[in-house]
PQR file with spaces between the fields and no chain letter, atoms N, CA, C, O and H, PARSE charges and radii, in Angstrom:
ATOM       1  N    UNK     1     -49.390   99.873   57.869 -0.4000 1.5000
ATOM       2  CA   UNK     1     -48.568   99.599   59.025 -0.0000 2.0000
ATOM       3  C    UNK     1     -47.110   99.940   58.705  0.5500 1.7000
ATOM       4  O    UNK     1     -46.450  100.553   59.543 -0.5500 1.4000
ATOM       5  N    UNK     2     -46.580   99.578   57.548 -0.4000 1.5000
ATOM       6  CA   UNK     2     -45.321  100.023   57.029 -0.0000 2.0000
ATOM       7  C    UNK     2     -45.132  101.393   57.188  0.5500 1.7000
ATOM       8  O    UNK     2     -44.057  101.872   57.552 -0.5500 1.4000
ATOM       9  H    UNK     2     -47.116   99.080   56.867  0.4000 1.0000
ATOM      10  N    UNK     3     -46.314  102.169   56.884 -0.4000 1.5000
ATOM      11  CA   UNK     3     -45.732  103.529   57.009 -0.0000 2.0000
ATOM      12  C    UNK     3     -45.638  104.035   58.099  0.5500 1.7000
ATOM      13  O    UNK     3     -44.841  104.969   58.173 -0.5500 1.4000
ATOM      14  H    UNK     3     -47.186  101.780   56.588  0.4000 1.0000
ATOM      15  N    UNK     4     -46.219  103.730   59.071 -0.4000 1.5000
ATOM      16  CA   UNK     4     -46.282  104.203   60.281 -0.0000 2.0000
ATOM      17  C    UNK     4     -45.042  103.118   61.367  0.5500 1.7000
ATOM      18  O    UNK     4     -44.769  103.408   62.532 -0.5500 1.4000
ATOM      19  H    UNK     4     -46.867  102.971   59.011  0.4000 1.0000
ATOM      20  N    UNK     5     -44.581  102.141   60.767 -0.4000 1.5000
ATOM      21  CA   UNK     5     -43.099  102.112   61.291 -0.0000 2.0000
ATOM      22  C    UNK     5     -42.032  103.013   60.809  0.5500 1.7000
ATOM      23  O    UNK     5     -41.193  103.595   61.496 -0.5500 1.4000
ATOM      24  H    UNK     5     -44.803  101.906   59.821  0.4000 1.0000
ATOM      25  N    UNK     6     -42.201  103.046   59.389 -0.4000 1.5000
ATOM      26  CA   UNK     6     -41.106  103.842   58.681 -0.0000 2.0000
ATOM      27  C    UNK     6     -41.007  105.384   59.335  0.5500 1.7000
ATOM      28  O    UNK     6     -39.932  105.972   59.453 -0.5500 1.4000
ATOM      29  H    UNK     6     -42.882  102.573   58.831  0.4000 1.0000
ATOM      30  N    UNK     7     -42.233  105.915   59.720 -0.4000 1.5000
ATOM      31  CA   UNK     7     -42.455  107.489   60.141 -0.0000 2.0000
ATOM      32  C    UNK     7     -42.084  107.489   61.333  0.5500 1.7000
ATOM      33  O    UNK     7     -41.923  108.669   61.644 -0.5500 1.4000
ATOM      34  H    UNK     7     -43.106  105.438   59.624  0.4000 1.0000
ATOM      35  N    UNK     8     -41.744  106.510   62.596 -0.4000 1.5000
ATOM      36  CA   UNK     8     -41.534  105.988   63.849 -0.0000 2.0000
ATOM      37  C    UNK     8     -42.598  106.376   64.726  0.5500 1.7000
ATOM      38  O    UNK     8     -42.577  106.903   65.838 -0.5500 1.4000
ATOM      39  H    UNK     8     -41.875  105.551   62.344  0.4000 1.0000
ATOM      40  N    UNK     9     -43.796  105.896   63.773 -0.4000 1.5000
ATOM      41  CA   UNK     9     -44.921  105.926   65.138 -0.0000 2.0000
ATOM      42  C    UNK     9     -45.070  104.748   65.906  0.5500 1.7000
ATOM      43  O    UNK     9     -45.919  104.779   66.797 -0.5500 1.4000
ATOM      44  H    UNK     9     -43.813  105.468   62.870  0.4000 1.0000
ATOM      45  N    UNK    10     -44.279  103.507   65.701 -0.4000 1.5000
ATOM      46  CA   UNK    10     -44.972  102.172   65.601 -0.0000 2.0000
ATOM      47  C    UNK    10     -43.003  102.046   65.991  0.5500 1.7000
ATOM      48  O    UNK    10     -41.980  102.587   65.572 -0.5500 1.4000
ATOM      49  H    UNK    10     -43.589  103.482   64.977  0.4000 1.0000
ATOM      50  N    UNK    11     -43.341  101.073   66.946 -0.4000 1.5000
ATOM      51  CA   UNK    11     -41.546  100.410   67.077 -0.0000 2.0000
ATOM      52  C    UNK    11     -41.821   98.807   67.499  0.5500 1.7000
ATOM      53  O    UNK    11     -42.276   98.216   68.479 -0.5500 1.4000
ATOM      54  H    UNK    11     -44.172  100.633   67.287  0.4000 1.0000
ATOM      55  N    UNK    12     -41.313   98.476   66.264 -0.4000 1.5000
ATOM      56  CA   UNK    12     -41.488   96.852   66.488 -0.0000 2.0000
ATOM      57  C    UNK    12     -40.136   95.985   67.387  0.5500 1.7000
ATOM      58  O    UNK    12     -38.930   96.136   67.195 -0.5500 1.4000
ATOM      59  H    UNK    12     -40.944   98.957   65.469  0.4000 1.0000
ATOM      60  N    UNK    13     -40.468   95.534   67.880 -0.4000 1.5000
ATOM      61  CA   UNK    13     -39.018   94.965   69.276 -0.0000 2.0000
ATOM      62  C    UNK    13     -38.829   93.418   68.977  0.5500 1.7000
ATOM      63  O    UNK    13     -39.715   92.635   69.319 -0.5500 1.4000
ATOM      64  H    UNK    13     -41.448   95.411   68.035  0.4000 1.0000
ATOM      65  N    UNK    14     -37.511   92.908   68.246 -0.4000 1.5000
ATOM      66  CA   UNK    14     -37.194   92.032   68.152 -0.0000 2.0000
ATOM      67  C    UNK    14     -36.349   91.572   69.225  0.5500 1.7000
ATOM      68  O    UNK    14     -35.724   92.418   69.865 -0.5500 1.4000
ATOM      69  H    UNK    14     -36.791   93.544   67.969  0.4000 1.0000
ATOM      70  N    UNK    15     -36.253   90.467   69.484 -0.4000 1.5000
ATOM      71  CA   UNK    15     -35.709   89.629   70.731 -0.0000 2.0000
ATOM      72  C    UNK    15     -34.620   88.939   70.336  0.5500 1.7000
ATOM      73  O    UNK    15     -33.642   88.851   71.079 -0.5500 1.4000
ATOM      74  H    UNK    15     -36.761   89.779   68.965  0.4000 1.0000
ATOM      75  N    UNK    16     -34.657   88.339   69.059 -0.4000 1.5000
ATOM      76  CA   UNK    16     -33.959   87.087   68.629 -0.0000 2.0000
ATOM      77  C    UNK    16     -33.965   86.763   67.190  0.5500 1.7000
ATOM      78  O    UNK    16     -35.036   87.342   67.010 -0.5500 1.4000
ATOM      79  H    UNK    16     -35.451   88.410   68.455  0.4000 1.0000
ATOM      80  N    UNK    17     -33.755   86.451   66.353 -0.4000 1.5000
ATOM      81  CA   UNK    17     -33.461   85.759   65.479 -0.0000 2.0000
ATOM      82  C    UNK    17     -33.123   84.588   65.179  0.5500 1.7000
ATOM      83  O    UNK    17     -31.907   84.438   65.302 -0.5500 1.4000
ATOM      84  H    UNK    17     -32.884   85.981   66.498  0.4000 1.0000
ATOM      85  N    UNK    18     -33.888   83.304   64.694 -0.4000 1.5000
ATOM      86  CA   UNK    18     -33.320   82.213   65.174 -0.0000 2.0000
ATOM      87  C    UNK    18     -32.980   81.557   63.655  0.5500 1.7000
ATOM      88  O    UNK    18     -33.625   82.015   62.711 -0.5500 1.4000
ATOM      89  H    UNK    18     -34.876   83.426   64.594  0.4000 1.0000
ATOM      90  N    UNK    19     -32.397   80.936   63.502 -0.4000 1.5000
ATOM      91  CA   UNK    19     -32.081   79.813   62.134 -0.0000 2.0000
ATOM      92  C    UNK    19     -33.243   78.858   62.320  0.5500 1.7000
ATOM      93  O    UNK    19     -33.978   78.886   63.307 -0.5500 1.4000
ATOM      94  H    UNK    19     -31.874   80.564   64.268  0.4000 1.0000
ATOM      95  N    UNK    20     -33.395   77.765   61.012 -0.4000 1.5000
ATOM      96  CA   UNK    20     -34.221   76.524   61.012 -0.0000 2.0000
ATOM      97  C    UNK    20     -33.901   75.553   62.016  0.5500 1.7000
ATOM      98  O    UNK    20     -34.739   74.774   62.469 -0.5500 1.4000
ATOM      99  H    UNK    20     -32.798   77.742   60.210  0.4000 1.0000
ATOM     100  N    UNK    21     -32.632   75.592   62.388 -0.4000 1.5000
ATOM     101  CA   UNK    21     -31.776   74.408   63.173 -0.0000 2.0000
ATOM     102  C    UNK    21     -32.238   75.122   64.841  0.5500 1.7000
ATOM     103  O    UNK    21     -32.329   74.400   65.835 -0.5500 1.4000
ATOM     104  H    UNK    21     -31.952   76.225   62.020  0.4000 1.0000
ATOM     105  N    UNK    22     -32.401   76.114   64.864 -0.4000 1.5000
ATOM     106  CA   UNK    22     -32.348   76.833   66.307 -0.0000 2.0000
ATOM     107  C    UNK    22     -34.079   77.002   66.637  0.5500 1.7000
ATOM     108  O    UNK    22     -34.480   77.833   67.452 -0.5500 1.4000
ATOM     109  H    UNK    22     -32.327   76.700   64.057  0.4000 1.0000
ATOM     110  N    UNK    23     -35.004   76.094   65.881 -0.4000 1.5000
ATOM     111  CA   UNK    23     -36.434   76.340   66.048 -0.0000 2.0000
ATOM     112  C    UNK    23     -37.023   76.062   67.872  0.5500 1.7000
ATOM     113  O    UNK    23     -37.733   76.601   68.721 -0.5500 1.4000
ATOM     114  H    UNK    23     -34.678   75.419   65.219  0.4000 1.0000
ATOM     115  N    UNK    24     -36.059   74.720   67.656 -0.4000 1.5000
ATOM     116  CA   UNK    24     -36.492   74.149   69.348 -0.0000 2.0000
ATOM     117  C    UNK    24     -36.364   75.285   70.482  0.5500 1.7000
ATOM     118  O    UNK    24     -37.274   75.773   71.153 -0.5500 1.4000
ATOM     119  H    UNK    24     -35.483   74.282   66.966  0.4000 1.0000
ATOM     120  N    UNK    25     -34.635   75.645   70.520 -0.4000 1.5000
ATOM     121  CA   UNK    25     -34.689   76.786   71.592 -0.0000 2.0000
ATOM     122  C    UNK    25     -35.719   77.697   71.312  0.5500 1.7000
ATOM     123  O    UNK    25     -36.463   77.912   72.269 -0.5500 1.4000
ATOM     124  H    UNK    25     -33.896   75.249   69.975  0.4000 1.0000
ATOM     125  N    UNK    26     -36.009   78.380   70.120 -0.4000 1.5000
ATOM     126  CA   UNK    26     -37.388   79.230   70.214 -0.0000 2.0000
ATOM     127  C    UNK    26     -38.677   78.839   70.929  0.5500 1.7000
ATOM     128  O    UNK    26     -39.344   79.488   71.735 -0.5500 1.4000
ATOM     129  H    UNK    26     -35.405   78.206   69.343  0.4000 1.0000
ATOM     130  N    UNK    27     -38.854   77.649   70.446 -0.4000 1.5000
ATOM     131  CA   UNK    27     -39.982   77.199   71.163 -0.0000 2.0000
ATOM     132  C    UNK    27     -39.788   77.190   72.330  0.5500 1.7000
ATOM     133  O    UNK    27     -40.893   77.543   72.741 -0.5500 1.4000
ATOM     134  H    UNK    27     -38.312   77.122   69.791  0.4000 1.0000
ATOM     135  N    UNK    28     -38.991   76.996   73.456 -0.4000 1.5000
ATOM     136  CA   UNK    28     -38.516   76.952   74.703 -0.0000 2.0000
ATOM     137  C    UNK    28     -38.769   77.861   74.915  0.5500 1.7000
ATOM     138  O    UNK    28     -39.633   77.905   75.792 -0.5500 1.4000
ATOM     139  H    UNK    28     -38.093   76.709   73.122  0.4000 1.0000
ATOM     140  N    UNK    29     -38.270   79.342   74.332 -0.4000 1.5000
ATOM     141  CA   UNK    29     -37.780   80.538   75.009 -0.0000 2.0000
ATOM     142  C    UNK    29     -39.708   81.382   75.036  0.5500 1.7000
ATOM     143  O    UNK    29     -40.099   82.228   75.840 -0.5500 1.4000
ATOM     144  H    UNK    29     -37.569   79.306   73.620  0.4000 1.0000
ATOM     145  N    UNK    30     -40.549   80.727   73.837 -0.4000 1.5000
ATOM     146  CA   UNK    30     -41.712   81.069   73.922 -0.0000 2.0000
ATOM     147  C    UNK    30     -42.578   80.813   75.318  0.5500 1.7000
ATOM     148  O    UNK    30     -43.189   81.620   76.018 -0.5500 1.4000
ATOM     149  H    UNK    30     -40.232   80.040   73.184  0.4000 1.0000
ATOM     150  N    UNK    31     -42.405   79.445   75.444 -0.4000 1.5000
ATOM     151  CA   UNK    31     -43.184   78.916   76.676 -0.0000 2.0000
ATOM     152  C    UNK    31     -42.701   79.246   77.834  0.5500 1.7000
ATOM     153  O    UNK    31     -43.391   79.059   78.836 -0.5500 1.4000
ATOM     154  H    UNK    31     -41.909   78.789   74.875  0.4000 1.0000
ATOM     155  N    UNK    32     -41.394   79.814   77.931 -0.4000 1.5000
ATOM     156  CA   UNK    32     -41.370   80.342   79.529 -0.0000 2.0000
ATOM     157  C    UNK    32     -42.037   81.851   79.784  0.5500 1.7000
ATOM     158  O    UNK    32     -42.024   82.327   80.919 -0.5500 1.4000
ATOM     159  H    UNK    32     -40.833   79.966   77.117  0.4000 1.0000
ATOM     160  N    UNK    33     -42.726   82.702   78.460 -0.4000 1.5000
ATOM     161  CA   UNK    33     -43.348   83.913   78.986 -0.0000 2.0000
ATOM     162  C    UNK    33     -42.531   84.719   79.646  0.5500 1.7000
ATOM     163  O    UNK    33     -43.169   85.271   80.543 -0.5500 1.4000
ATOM     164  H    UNK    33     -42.736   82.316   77.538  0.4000 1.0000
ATOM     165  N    UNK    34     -41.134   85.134   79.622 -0.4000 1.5000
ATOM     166  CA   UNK    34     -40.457   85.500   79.926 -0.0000 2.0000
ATOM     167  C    UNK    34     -39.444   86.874   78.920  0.5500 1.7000
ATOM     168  O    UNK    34     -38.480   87.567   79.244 -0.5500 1.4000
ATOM     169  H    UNK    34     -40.616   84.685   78.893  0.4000 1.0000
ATOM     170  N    UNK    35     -40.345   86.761   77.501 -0.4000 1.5000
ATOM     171  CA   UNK    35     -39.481   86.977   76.014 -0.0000 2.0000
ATOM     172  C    UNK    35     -40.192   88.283   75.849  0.5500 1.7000
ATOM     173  O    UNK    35     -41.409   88.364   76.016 -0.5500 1.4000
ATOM     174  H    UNK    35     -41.129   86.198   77.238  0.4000 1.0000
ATOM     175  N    UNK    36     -39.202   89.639   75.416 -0.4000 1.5000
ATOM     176  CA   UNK    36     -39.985   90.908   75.055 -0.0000 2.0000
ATOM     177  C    UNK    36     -39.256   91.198   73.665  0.5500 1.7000
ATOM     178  O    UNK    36     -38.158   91.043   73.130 -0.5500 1.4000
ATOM     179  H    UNK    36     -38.213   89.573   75.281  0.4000 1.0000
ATOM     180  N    UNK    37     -40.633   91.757   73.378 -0.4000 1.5000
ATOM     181  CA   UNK    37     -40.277   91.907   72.021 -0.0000 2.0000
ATOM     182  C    UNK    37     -40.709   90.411   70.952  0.5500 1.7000
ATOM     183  O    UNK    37     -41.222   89.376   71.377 -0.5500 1.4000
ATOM     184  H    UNK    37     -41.525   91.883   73.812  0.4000 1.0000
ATOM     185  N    UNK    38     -40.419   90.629   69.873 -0.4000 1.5000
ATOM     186  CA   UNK    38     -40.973   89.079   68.952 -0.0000 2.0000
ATOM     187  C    UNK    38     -39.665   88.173   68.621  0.5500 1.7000
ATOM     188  O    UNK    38     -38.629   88.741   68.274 -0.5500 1.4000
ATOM     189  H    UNK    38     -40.003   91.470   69.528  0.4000 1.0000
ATOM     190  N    UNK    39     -39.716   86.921   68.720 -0.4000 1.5000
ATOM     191  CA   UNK    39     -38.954   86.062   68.148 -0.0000 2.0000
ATOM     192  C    UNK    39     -39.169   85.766   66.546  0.5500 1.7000
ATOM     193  O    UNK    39     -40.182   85.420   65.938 -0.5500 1.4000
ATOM     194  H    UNK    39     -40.558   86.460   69.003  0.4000 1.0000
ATOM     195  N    UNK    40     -37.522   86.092   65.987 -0.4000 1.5000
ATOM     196  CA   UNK    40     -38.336   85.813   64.242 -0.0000 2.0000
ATOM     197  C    UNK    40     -37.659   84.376   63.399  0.5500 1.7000
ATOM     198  O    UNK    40     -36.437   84.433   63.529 -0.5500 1.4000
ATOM     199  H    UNK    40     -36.698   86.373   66.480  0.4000 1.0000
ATOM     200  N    UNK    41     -37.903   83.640   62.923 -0.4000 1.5000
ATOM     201  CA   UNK    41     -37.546   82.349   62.808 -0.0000 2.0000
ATOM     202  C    UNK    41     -37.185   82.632   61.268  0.5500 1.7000
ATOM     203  O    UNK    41     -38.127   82.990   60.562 -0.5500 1.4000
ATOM     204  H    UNK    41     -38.896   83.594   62.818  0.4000 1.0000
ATOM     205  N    UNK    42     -35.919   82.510   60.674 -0.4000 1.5000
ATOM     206  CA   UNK    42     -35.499   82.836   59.544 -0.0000 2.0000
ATOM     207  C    UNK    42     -35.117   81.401   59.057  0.5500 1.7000
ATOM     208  O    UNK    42     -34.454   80.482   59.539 -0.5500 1.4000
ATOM     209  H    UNK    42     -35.153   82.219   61.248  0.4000 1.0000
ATOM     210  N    UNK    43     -36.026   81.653   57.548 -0.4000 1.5000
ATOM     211  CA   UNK    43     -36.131   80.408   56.940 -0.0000 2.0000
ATOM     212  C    UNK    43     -35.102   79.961   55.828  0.5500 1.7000
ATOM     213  O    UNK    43     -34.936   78.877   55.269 -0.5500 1.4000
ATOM     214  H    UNK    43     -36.565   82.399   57.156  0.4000 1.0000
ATOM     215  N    UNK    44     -34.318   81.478   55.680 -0.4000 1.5000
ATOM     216  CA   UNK    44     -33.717   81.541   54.686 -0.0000 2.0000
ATOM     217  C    UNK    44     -32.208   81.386   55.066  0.5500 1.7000
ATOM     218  O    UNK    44     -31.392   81.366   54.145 -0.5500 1.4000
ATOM     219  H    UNK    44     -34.453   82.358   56.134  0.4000 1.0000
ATOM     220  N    UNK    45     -31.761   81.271   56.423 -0.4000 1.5000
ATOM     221  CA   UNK    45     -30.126   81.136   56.470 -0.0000 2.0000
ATOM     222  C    UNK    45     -29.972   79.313   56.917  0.5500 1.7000
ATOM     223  O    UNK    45     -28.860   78.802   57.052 -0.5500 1.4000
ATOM     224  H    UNK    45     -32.424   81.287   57.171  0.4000 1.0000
């Protein structure tokens, strides 16, 4: 799968980025079905 993003056959669509502290609004923004692309929940900032 890596290679075939890296080659741009494959385009992955991020939405958001959220912190540990910002989990809730994610969850919100999930359940309204409204969100394109993926939400990614970063564990590390």
């Amino acid at each position: 799968m890596a290679e075939l993003i890296e080659a741009g056959k494959v385009q992955v669509l991020f939405n958001k980025v959220f912190t540990l502290e910002e989990v809730t609004e994610a969850h919100r923004q999930i359940g309204t079905w409204h969100v394109r692309g993926r939400l990614v929940l970063d564990l590390k900032k």
